[in-house]
C-alpha positions as CSV (number, residue, x, y, z in Angstrom):
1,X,71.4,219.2,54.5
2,X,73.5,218.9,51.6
3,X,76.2,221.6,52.5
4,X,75.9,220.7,56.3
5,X,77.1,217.0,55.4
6,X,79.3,218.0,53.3
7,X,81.4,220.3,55.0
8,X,81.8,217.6,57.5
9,X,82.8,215.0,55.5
10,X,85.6,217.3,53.5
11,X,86.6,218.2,57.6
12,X,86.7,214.7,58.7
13,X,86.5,211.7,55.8
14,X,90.3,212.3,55.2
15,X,91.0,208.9,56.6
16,X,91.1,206.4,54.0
17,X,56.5,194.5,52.0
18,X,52.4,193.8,48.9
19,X,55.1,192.2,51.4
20,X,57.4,193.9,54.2
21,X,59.2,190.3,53.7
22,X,57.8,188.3,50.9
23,X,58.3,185.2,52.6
24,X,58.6,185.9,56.5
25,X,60.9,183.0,57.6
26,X,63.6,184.7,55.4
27,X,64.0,187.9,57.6
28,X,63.6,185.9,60.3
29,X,65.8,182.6,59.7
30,X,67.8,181.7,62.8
31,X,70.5,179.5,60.8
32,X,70.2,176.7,62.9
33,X,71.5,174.0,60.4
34,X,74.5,175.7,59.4
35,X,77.1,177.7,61.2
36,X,77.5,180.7,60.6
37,X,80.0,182.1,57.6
38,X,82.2,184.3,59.0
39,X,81.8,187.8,56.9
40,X,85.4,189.4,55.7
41,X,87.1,192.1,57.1
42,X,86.6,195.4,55.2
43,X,88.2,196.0,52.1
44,X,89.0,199.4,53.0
45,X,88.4,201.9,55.7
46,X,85.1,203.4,55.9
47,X,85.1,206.2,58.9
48,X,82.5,208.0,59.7
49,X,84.2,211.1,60.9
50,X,87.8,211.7,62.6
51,X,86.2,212.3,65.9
52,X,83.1,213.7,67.6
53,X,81.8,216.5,69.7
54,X,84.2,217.3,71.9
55,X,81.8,217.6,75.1
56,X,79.2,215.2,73.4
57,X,79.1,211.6,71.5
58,X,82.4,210.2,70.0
59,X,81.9,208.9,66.7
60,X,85.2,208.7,65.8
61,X,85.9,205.2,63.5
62,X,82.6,204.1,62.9
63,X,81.6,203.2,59.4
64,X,79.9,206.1,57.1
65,X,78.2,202.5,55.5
66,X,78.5,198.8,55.9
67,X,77.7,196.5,53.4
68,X,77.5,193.0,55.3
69,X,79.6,190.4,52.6
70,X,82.8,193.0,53.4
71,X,82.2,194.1,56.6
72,X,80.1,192.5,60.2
73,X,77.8,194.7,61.5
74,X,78.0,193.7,65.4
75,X,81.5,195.0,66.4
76,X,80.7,198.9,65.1
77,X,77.0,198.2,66.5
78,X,78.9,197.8,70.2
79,X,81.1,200.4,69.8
80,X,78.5,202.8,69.1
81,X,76.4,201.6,71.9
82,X,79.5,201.5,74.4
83,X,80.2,205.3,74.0
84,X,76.5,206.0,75.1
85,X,76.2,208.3,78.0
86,X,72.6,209.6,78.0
87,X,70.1,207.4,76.0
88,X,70.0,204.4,73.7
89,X,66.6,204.2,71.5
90,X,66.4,200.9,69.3
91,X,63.7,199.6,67.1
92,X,64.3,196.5,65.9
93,X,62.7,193.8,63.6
94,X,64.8,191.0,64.9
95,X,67.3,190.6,67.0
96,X,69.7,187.9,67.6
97,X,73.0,189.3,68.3
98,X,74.3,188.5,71.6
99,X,76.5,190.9,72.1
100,X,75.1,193.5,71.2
101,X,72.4,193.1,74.3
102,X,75.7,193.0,76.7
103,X,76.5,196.2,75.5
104,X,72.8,197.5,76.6
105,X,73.0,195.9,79.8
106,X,76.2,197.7,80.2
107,X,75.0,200.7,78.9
108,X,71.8,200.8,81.5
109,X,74.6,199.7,84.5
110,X,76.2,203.2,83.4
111,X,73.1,204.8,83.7
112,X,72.2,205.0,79.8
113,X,68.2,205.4,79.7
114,X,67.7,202.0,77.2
115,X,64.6,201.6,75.2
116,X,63.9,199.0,72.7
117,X,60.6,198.4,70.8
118,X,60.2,195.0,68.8
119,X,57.7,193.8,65.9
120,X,54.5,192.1,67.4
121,X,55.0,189.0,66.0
122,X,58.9,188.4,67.0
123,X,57.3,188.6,70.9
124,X,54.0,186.7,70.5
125,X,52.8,184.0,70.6
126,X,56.6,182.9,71.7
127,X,60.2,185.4,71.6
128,X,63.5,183.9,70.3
129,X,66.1,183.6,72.9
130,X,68.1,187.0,72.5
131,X,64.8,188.8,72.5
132,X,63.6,187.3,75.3
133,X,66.9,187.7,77.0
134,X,66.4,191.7,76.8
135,X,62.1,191.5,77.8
136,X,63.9,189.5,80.9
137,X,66.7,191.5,81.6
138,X,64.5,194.6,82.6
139,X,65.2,196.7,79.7
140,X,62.5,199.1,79.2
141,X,60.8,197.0,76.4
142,X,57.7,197.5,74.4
143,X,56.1,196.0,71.3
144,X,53.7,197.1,68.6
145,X,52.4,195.7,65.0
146,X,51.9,198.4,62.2
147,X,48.6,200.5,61.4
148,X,45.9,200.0,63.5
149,X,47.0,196.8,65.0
150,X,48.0,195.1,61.7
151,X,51.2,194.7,59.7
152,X,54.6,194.9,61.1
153,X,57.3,196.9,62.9
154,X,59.4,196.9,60.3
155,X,62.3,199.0,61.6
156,X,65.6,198.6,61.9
157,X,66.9,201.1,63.1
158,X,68.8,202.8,66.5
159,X,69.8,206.6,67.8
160,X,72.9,206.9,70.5
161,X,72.6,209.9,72.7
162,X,70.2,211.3,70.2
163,X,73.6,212.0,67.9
164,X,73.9,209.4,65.8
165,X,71.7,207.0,64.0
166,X,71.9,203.9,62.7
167,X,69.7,202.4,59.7
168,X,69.4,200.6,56.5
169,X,67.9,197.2,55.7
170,X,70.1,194.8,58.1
171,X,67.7,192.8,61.3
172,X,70.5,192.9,63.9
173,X,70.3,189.0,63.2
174,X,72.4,185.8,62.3
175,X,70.6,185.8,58.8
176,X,71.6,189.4,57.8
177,X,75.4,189.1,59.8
178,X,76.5,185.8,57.9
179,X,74.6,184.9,54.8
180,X,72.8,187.9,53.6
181,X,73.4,191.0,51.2
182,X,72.3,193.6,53.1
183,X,73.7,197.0,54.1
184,X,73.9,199.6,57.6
185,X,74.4,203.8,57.1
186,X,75.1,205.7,60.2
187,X,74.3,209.5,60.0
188,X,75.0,212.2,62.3
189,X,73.3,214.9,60.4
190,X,71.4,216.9,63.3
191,X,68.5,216.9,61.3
192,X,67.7,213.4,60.3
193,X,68.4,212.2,63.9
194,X,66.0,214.6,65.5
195,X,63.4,213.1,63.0
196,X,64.5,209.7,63.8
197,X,63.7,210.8,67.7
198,X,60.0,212.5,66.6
199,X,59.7,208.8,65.1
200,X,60.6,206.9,67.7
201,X,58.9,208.9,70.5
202,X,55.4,208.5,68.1
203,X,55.8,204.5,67.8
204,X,56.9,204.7,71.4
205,X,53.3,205.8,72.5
206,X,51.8,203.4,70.2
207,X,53.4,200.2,71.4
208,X,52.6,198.6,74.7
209,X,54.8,196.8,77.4
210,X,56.1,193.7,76.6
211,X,54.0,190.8,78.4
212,X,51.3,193.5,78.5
213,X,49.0,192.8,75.2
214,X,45.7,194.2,76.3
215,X,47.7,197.7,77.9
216,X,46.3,200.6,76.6
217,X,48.1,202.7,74.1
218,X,47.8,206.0,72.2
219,X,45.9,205.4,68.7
220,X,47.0,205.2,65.5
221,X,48.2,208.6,63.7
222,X,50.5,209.9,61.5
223,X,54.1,209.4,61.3
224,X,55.9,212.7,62.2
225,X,56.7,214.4,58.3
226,X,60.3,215.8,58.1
227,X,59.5,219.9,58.4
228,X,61.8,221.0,56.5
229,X,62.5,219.2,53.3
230,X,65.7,220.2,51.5
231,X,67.1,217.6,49.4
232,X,67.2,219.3,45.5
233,X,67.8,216.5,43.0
234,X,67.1,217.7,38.9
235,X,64.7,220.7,40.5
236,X,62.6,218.7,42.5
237,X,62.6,219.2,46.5
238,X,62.5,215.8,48.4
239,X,62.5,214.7,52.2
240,X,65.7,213.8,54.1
241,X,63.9,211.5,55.8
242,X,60.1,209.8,55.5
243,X,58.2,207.3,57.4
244,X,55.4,204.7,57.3
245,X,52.0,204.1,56.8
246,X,50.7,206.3,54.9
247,X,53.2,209.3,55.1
248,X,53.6,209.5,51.7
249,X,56.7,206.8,50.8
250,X,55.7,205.7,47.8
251,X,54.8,209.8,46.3
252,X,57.9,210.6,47.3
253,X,60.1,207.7,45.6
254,X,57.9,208.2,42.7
255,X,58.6,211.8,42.6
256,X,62.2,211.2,42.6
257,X,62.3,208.5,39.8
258,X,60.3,210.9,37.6
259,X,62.8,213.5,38.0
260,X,65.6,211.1,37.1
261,X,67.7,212.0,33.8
262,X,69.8,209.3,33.1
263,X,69.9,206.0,35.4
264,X,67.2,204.1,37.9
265,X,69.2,201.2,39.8
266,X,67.1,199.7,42.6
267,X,68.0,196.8,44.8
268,X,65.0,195.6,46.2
269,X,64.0,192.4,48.1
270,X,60.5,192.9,47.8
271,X,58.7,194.9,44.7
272,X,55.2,194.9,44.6
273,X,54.3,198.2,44.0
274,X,52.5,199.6,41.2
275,X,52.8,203.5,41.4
276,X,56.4,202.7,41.7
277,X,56.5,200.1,39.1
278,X,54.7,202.4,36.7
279,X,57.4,205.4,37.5
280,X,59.9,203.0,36.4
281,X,58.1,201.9,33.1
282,X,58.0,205.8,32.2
283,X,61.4,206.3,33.2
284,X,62.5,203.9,30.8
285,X,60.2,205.5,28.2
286,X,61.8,208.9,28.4
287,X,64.7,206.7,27.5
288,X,66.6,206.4,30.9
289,X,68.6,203.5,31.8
290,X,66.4,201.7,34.5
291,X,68.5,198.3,36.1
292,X,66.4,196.2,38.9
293,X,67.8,193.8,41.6
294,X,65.8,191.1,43.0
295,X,66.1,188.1,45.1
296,X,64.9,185.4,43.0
297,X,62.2,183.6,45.4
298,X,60.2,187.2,46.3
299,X,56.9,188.3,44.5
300,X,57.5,189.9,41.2
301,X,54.4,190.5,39.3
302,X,55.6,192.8,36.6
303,X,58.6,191.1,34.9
304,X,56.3,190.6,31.3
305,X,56.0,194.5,31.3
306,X,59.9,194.9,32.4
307,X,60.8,193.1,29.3
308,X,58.1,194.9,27.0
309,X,60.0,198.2,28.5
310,X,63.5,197.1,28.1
311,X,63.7,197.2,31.9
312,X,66.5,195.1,32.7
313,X,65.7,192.8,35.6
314,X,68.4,190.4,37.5
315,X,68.0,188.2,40.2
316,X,70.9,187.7,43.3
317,X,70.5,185.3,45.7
318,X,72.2,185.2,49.2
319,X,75.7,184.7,50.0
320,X,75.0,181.0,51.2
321,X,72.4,179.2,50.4
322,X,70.3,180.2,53.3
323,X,70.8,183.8,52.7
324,X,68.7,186.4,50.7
325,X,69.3,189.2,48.9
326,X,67.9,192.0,51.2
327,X,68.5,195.2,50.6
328,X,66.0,197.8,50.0
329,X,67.6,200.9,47.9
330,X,67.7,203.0,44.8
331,X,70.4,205.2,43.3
332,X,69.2,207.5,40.9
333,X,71.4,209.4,38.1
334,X,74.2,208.3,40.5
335,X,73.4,211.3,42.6
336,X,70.7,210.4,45.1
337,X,70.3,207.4,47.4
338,X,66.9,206.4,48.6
339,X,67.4,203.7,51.2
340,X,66.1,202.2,54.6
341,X,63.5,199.6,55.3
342,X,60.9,200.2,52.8
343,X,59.9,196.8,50.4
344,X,58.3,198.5,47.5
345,X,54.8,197.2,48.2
346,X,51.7,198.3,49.0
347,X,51.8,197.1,53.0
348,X,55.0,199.2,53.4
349,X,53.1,202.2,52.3
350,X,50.0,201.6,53.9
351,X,50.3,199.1,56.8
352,X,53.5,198.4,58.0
353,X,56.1,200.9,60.0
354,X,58.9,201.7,57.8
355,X,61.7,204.6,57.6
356,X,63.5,205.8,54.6
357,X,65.8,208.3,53.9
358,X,67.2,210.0,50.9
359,X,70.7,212.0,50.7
360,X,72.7,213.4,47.6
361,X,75.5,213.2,49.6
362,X,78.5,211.5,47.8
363,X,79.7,210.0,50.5
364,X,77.1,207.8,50.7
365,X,75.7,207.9,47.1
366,X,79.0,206.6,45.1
367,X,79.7,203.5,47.1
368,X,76.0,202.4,47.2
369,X,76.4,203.1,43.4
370,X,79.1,200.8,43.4
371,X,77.3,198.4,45.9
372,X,74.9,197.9,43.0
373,X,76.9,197.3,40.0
374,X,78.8,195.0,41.9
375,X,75.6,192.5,42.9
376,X,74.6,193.2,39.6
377,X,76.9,192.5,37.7
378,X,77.5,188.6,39.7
């Protein structure tokens, strides 16, 4: 994967949750007190590539990565769903962006095949407006909880013309857009998208029509597993891509931190987890440099045995005060990036749908590197 994303960034980038959300109403606050901040323009160009296929999807000036106090997320989101031409899968938390549901409805008009799953609880009892707004629009809609009918759809995440995907942490939402720290990768590596499509198809067959509750639906089963894993960091083999309940998440995070050599930095709104916790504590006793992220008002339970282990622990709120710190990644020896939606907790692991994805590609490593020191060091 490594030499396939890197030759086409040295071609083209020459242009310069025991929680899924601690506290629920924080993924899903609507900001209806306060008007939206507008987020600033980018500090500097971030292109994915120069251009794509020639006979297939343009890429061509959408971010690489988007972190959401430099940059807003819903312009590049309707560019990239504009140049669809064949299908447009989404799987979404949240949703409130407006225009972002004109560019479906656009999309289907030009014959796009549209499909959009939401979380369970973001449908019943009652749907926000913009959600709503797509289940009436006749958008081929379904809905589905986690494992076995509990937990959430905890995705974020969308594939144009099975080309390009779009993940990280960031609900396409008012919350994430205007007062949160959160951050968007798009990919094009062949490989992770077509794993991102197994994924999709398998929650697809799990989830049931919207304003159908009691439809039937295949049962619960395991997350397609990448089948070829080829990401070498310090002589370990990890996954370019993994996915939740209980694939294997949390084994493979762990197996990453205790091949770190130098540094753990993890930005995490929710951490709950003990394997991982306890991969950090004997990362900091081989005498590694382990830094953790938090938003102050999430579940902790471990911050005695962080100070014992000279863990150093920081807390960042929001960008206003309605805003969280939401982000949900981890850049080891500043050489791999594990990020997606994954809360280090136990229901990520075992309950909830989740997708992560890990890349030593510097492309995307060094400025999530930077990402880090930046919240961390304010």
């Amino acid at each position: 994967m490594r030499k396939t994303l890197n030759g086409l960034f040295l071609l083209f980038l020459l242009i310069p949750q025991a929680f899924s959300g601690v506290i629920p109403d924080l993924e899903t606050l609507k900001l209806k007190d306060l008007p939206p901040a507008p987020a600033p323009a980018a500090t500097a160009p971030r292109l994915l590539l120069q251009a794509g296929p020639v006979a297939g999807y343009d890429w061509s000036g959408l971010p690489a990565y988007i972190f959401t106090e430099e940059e807003r997320m819903s312009p590049s989101l309707v560019t990239a769903i504009d140049r669809t031409k064949s299908t447009l899968d989404v799987a979404l938390y949240n949703l409130q962006f407006d225009d972002t549901i004109q560019a479906m409805l656009r999309a289907r008009a030009r014959g796009v095949k549209v499909r959009m799953i939401f979380d369970y609880d973001h449908v019943y009892p009652k749907a926000g407006k913009q959600i709503q707004d797509v289940i009436n629009s006749g958008i081929e809609t379904r809905v589905m909880k986690g494992r076995g009918g509990s937990g959430s759809m905890h995705c974020k995440y969308a594939i144009f013309d099975a080309t390009l995907l779009e993940t990280g942490s960031a609900n396409w939402s008012n919350l994430a857009e205007a007062a949160s720290y959160e951050n968007m990768i798009f990919t094009v590596d062949p490989h992770i998208v077509s794993g991102y499509g197994a994924n999709y198809d398998w929650m697809w067959a799990q989830a049931k029509p919207a304003g159908q509750p009691d439809a039937p639906a295949a049962k619960p089963s395991a997350p397609p597993a990448d089948p070829k894993p080829s990401v070498q960091f310090n002589g370990v083999t990890l996954p370019n891509y993994i996915f939740s309940p209980r694939a294997g998440t949390t084994a493979a995070m762990v197996k990453a931190i205790d091949a770190a050599r130098r540094e753990v930095d993890v930005a995490m709104f929710a951490f709950t987890s003990r394997p991982l916790m306890d991969a950090l504590n004997r990362a900091a006793a081989r005498g590694l440099k382990v830094k953790v992220l938090l938003y102050p008002k999430s579940n902790f339970p471990f911050r005695e045995e962080a100070k014992k282990n000279r863990i150093s622990v920081r807390y960042k709120a929001g960008r206003t005060e309605n805003g969280i710190m939401h982000n949900k990644f981890a850049v080891l020896d500043d050489a791999l990036l594990i990020n997606g939606s994954f809360n280090w907790s136990a229901t990520a692991e075992d309950i909830n749908t989740e997708n992560t994805i890990f890349t030593v590609v510097p492309e995307y490593v060094k400025p999530f590197k930077a990402e880090f020191e930046k919240l961390y060091a304010n």
